[in-house]
Wavefront OBJ file of the C-alpha trace (Angstrom):
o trace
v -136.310 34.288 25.548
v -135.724 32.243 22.542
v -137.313 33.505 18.724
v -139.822 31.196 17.897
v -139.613 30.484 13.775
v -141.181 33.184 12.646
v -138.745 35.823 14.846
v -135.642 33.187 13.043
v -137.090 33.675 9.658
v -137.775 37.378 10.003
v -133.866 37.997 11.663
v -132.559 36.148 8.884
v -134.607 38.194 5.768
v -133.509 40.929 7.234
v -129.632 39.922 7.677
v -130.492 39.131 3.899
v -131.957 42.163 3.161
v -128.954 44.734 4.801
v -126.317 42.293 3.115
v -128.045 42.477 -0.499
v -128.907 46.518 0.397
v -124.773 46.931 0.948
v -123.739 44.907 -1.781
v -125.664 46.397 -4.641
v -124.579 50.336 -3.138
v -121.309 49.960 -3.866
v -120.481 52.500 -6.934
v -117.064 51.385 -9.065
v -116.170 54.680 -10.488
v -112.487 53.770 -11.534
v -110.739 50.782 -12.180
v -107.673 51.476 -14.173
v -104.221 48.927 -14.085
v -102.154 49.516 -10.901
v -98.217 50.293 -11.257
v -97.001 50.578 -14.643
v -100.597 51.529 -15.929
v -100.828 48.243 -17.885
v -102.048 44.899 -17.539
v -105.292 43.858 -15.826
v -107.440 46.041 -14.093
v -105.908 46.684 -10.486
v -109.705 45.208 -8.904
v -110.740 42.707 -8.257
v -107.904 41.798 -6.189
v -106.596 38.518 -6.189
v -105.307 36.535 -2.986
v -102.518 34.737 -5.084
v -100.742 38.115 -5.986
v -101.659 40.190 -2.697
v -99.721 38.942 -0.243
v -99.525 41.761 1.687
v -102.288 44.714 2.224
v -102.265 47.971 3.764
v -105.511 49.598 4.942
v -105.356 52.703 6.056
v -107.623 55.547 6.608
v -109.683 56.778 9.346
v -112.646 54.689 8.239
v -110.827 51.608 7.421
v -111.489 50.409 11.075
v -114.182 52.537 12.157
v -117.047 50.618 12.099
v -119.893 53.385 13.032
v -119.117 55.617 10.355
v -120.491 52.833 8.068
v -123.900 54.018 9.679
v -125.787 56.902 9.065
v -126.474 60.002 11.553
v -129.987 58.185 12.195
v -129.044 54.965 13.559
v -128.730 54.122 17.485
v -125.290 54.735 19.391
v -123.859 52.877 20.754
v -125.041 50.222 17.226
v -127.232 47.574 18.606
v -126.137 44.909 16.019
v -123.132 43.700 15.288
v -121.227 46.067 12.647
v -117.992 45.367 11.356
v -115.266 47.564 10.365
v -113.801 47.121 7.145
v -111.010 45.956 8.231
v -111.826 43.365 10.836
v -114.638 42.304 7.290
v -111.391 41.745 5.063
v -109.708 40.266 8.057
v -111.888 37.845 8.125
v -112.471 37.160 4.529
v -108.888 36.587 3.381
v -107.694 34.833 6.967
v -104.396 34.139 6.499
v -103.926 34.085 3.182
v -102.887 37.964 3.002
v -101.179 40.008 5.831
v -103.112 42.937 6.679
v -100.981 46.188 7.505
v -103.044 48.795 9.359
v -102.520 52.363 9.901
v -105.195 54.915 10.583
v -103.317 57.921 9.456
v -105.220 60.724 10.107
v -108.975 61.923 11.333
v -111.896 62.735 9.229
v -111.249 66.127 10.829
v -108.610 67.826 11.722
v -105.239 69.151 11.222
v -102.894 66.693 12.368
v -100.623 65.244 10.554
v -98.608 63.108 13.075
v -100.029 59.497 11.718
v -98.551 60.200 8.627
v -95.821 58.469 8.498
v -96.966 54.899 9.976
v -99.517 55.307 7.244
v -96.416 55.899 4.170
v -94.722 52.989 6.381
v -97.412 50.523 6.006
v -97.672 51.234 2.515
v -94.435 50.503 1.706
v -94.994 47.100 3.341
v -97.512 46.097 0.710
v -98.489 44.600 -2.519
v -101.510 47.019 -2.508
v -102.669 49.980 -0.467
v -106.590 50.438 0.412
v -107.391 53.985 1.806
v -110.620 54.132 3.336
v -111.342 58.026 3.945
v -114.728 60.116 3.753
v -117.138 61.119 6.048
v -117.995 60.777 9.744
v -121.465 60.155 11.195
v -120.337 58.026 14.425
v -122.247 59.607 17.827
v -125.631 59.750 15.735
v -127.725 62.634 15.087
v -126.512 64.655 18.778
v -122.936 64.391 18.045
v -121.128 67.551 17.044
v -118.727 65.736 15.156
v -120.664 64.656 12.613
v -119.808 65.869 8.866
v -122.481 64.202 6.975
v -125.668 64.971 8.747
v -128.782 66.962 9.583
v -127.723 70.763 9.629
v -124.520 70.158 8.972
v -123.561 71.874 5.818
v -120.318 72.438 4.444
v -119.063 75.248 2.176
v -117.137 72.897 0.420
v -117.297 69.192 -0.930
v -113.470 68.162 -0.471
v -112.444 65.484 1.632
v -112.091 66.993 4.865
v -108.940 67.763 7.667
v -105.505 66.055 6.049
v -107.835 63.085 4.334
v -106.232 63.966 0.673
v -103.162 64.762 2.040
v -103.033 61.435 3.412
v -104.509 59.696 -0.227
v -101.543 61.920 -1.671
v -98.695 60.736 0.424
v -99.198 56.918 0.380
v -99.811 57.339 -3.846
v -96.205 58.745 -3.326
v -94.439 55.412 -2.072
v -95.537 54.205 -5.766
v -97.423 50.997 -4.307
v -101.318 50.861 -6.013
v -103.562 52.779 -4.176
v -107.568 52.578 -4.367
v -109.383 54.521 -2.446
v -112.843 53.744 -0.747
v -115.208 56.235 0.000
v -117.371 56.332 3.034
v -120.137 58.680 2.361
v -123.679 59.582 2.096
v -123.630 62.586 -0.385
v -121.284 63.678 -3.593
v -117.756 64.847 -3.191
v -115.600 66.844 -5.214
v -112.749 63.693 -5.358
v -110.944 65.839 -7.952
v -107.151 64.347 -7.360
v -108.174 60.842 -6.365
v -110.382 60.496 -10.164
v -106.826 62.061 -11.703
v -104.098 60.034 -9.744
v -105.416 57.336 -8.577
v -106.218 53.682 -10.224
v -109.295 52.705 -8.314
v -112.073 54.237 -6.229
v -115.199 52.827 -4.845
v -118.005 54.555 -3.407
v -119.607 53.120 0.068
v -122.807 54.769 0.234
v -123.077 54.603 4.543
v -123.548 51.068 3.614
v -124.435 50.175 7.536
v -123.975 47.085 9.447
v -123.059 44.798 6.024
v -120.895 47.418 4.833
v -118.087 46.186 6.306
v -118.498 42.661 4.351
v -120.003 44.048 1.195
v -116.598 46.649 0.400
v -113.962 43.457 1.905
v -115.843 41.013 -1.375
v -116.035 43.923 -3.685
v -112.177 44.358 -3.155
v -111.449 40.872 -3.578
v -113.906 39.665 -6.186
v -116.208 37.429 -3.768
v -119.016 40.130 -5.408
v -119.318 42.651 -8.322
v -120.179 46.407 -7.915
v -123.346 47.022 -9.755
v -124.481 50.022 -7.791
v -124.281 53.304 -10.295
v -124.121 56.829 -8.915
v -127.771 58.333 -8.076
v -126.296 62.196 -8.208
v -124.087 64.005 -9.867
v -120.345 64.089 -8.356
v -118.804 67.462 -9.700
v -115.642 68.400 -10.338
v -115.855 71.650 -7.818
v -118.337 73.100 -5.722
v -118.641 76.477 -7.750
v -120.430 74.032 -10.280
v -123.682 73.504 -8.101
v -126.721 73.754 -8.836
v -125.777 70.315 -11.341
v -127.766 67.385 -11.885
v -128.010 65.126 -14.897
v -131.515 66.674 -16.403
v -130.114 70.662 -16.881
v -131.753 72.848 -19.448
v -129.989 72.613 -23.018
v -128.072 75.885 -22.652
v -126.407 74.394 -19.059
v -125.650 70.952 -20.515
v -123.930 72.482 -23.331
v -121.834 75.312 -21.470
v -118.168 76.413 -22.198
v -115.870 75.349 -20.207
v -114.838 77.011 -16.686
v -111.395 79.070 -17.173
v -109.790 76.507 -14.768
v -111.916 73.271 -15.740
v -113.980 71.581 -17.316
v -117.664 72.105 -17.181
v -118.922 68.799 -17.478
v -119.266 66.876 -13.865
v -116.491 64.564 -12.562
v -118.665 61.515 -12.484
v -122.312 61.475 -14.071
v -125.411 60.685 -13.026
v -125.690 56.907 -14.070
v -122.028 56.214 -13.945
v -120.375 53.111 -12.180
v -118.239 50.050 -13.367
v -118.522 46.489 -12.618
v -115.614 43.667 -13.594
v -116.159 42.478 -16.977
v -117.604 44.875 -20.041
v -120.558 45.164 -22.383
v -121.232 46.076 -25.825
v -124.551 47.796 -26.854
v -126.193 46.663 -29.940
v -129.089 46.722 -32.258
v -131.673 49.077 -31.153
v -134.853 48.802 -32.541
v -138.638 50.178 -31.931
v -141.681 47.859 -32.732
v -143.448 51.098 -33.784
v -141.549 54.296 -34.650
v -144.569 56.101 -35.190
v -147.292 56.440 -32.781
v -150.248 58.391 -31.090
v -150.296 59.370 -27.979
v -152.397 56.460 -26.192
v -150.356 53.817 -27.812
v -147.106 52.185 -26.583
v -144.052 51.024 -28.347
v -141.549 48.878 -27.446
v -137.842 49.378 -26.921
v -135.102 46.637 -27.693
v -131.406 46.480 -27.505
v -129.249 43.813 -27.164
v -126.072 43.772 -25.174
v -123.424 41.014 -25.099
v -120.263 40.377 -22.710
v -117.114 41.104 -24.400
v -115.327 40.191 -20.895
v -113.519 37.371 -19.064
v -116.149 37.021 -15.856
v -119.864 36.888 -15.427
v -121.361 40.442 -15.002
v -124.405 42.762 -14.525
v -124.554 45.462 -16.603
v -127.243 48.797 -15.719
v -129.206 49.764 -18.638
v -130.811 52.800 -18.909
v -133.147 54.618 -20.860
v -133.119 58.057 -21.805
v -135.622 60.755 -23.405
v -135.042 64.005 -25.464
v -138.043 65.958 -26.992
v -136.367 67.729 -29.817
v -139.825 70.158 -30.746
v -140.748 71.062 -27.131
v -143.177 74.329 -27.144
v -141.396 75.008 -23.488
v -137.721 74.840 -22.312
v -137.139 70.956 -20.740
v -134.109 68.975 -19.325
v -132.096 68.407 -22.154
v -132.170 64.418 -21.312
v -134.986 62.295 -18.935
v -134.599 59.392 -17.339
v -137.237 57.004 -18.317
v -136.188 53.535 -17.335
v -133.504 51.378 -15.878
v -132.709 47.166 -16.300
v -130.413 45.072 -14.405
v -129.021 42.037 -16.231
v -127.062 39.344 -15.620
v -124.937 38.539 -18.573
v -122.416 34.681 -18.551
v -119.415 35.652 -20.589
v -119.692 35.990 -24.247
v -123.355 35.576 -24.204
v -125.754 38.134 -25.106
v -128.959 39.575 -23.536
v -132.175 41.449 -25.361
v -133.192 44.064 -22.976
v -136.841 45.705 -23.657
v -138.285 49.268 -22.424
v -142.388 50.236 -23.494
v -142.277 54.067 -23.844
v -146.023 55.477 -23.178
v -146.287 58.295 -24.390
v -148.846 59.344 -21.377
v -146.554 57.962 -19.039
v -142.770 59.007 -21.027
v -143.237 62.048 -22.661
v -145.659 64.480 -21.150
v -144.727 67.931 -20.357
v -146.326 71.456 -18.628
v -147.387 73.749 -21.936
v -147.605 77.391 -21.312
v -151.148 77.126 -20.411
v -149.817 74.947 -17.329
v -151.837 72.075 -18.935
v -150.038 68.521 -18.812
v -150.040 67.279 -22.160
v -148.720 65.059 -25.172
v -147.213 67.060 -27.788
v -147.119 66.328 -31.104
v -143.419 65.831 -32.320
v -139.567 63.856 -32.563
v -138.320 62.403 -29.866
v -134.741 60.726 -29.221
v -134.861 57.584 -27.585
v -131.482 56.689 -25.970
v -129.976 53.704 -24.250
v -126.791 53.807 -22.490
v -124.377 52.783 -19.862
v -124.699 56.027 -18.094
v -126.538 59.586 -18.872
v -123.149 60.746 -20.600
v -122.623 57.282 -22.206
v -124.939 56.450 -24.967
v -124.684 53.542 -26.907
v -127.837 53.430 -28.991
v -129.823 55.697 -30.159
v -133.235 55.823 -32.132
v -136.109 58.191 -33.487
v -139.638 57.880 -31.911
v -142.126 60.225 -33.815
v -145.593 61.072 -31.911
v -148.532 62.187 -33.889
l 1 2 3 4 5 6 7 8 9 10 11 12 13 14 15 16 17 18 19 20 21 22 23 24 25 26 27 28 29 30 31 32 33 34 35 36 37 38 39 40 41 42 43 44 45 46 47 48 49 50 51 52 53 54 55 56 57 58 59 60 61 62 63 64 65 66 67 68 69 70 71 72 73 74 75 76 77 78 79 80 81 82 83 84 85 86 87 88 89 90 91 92 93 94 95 96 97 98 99 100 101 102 103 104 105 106 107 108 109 110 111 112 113 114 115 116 117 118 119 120 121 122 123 124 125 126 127 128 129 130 131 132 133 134 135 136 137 138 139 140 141 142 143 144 145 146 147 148 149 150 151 152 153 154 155 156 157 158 159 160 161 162 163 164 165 166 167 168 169 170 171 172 173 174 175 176 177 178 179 180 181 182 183 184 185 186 187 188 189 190 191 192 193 194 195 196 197 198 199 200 201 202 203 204 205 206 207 208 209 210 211 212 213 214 215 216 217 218 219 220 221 222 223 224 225 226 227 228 229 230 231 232 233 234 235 236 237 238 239 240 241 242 243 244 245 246 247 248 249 250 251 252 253 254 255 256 257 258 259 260 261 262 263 264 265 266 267 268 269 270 271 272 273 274 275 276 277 278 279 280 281 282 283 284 285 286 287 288 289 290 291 292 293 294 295 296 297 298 299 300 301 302 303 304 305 306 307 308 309 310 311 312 313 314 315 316 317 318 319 320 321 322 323 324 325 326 327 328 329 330 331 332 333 334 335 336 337 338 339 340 341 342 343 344 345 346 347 348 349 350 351 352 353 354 355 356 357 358 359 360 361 362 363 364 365 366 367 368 369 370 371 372 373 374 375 376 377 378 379 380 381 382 383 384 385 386
C-alpha cells in the first residue's frame, strides 16, 4: 500500500530525527596532528590529501553493532556499515582498503596481518573497534547489554592489540569507538592522534561517523559520563565529594579520570571571556543572570558546549564538590563572538538537604563557573545569597 502524506511526512521527520540524533552523539575526545606531531589537526580529513584509506576493525563493516541490544534482528531499516557510509560519501575520490582484523571477542589473532597490510597501503588508517550488540537482547554474544557485566572496561579479545599493531606501521591512526557505556581507552588517549566516540549511534550511524571523519559535519556531542583511566577507579562521576575530587594520586596513575564528564572537541576553538552577574548579591526568591561571551579564535564555523557549573563554598552538609546547572549550544562564524546567558535561581540552583532532611536555601558564597568541560573552567565568578 502506498503512505498517504502524512505516513511521507512522518517517515521523513523521523529519517530527520535518527540522522540529527547520530550526528550530534558523536564525542571528539582527541584530535592531535598525525605523523610528525605537527601541522594541522589530523581530522577533519580532507579528500585532496587522502588518497588512500584503510578501515579496519571489526565494526568498521558491521552494521548491527551500530544498534543497541534493544532493537529488532534481523534490523528492519536500512543500516549502513561504516564503511559501505564512507564508501559512499567519498565515491571515488579515495580508495578504501578494508581489513576486519580481528573480533570484538576472542583470541585470534590470524587477521592481523591483512589488517598491518592495509595500513601500510594508506594515507590514513581508521580503526573502528568497541563493543558488540548484533543478535539483540537473546544473543549470547553480546558485550554491551542487559546482564552482561564485565569485570573490566578494556577493549575486549585482541581489539588493542590490533589498535597497537597498525599504530606500528607509522601511518595516522584514529580510532572510532562503537559503544554504549565508558571504557578504560588508556593506550589509544596516550598513542594515538584521534579518537571518536560512536555512542550505538543506530541506523544513521553509519553516515553520521563517514561526515564526521571527513568534515561534511562537526562533532558537538560531549561525554555524558565519566571515562576513567582504570576500572579500580569506580565508583567516579563528575559531582564526587571534595575529599574524592581532590585525592592523591594512585601509585601507578593518576587519579583524575581519563576523559571528564563534559569533555569533547569539535574543529575550530573558542575563547571564554568576560563573565559577569547582573546581581552578585541576592535573596533566595530572586534570580540573577549569568553572561559570558565566547568568540572563535579558529579557521571554520563551529559549535561550542557551554556549561555551567555550581560550588557552595559554606555548605552546613558535605555536597559534590561541583553541580551541573546548565548547558548552551552555540553556533559561532569564525572570528565572531557570541554572549551566552544562564539565570541561576536560587530555589531552582542551589538548594540542598540540611541535617534536619529539610530542602532549603542556605545563606552563603557560591562559585559560579563556566567552562568547556567540568575540568575546564574558563570563567569564574562570586554569587553571594543572603
Amino acid at each position: 500500500m502506498r503512505a498517504g502524506p502524512s505516513g511521507s511526512s512522518t517517515a521523513r521527520r523521523t529519517a530527520n530525527w535518527r540522522s540529527s540524533a547520530a550526528r550530534e552523539s558523536l564525542v571528539l575526545l582527541k584530535n592531535d596532528p598525525g605523523k610528525g606531531g605537527e601541522g594541522r589537526e589530523l581530522l577533519p580529513l580532507s579528500r585532496d590529501r587522502v588518497r588512500t584509506l584503510a578501515l579496519i576493525g571489526p565494526n568498521a563493516d558491521d552494521r548491527l553493532n551500530l544498534l543497541g541490544e534493544y532493537n529488532a534482528y534481523p534490523a528492519l531499516h536500512p543500516t549502513p556499515s561504516i564503511r559501505e557510509a564512507i564508501q559512499e560519501l567519498v565515491g571515488d575520490d579515495v580508495r578504501i582498503v578494508h581489513a576486519r582484523g580481528c573480533e570484538v571477542t576472542g583470541a585470534d589473532a590470524s587477521g592481523l596481518a591483512a589488517a598491518r597490510a592495509a595500513a601500510r597501503q594508506a594515507d590514513v588508517a581508521v580503526v573502528v573497534v568497541g563493543e558488540q550488540t548484533k543478535g539483540g537482547y537473546f544473543s549470547p554474544d553480546r558485550t554491551d547489554s542487559e546482564l552482561k557485566d564485565t569485570a573490566s572496561l578494556d577493549l575486549t579479545g585482541v581489539q588493542e592489540r590490533l589498535l597497537k599493531e597498525v599504530h606500528a606501521t607509522g601511518t595516522p591512526t584514529i580510532a572510532v569507538v562503537v559503544t554504549g557505556r565508558a571504557l578504560s581507552l588508556r593506550w589509544a588517549a596516550a598513542h594515538l592522534p584521534a579518537l571518536l566516540i560512536a555512542w550505538l549511534p543506530g541506523e544513521a550511524g553509519g553516515r553520521a561517523v563517514a561526515e564526521a571523519l571527513f568534515g561534511d559535519i562537526e562533532p558537538t556531542g560531549r561525554l555524558p559520563v565519566t571515562f576513567p583511566r582504570d576500572v579500580g577507579q569506580l565508583p567516579l562521576s563528575y559531582d564526587q565529594k571534595p575529599a574524592r575530587a581532590d585525592a592523591d594520586d594512585y601509585i601507578d596513575m593518576p587519579s583524575t579520570p581519563l576523559y571528564p564528564f563534559g569533555a569533547g572537541l569539535g574543529y575550530t576553538t573558542f575563547r571564554y571571556d568576560r563573565i559577569r552577574l547582573t546581581d552578585d548579591t541576592i535573596g533566595a526568591d530572586a534570580t540573577t543572570r549569568v553572561g559570558v561571551d565566547i568568540t572563535n579564535t579558529g579557521q571554520r564555523a563551529g559549535t561550542e558546549v557551554v556549561q555551567l557549573y555550581v560550588t557552595d563554598n559554606q555548605a552546613s552538609v558535605s555536597l559534590p564538590y561541583i553541580r551541573l546547572r546548565g548547558v548552551r549550544k552555540v553556533h559561532v562564524e569564525p572570528g565572531k563572538r557570541a554572549t551566552i546567558t544562564f539565570d541561576i535561581m536560587p530555589r531552582r540552583d542551589l538548594t540542598l538537604v540540611d541535617g534536619q532532611m529539610r530542602t532549603v536555601v542556605e545563606p552563603g558564597t557560591f562559585e559560579i563557573k563556566v567552562g568547556h568541560s567540568s575540568t575546564d573552567i574558563r570563567q569564574r565568578a562570586k554569587l553571594r545569597v543572603t
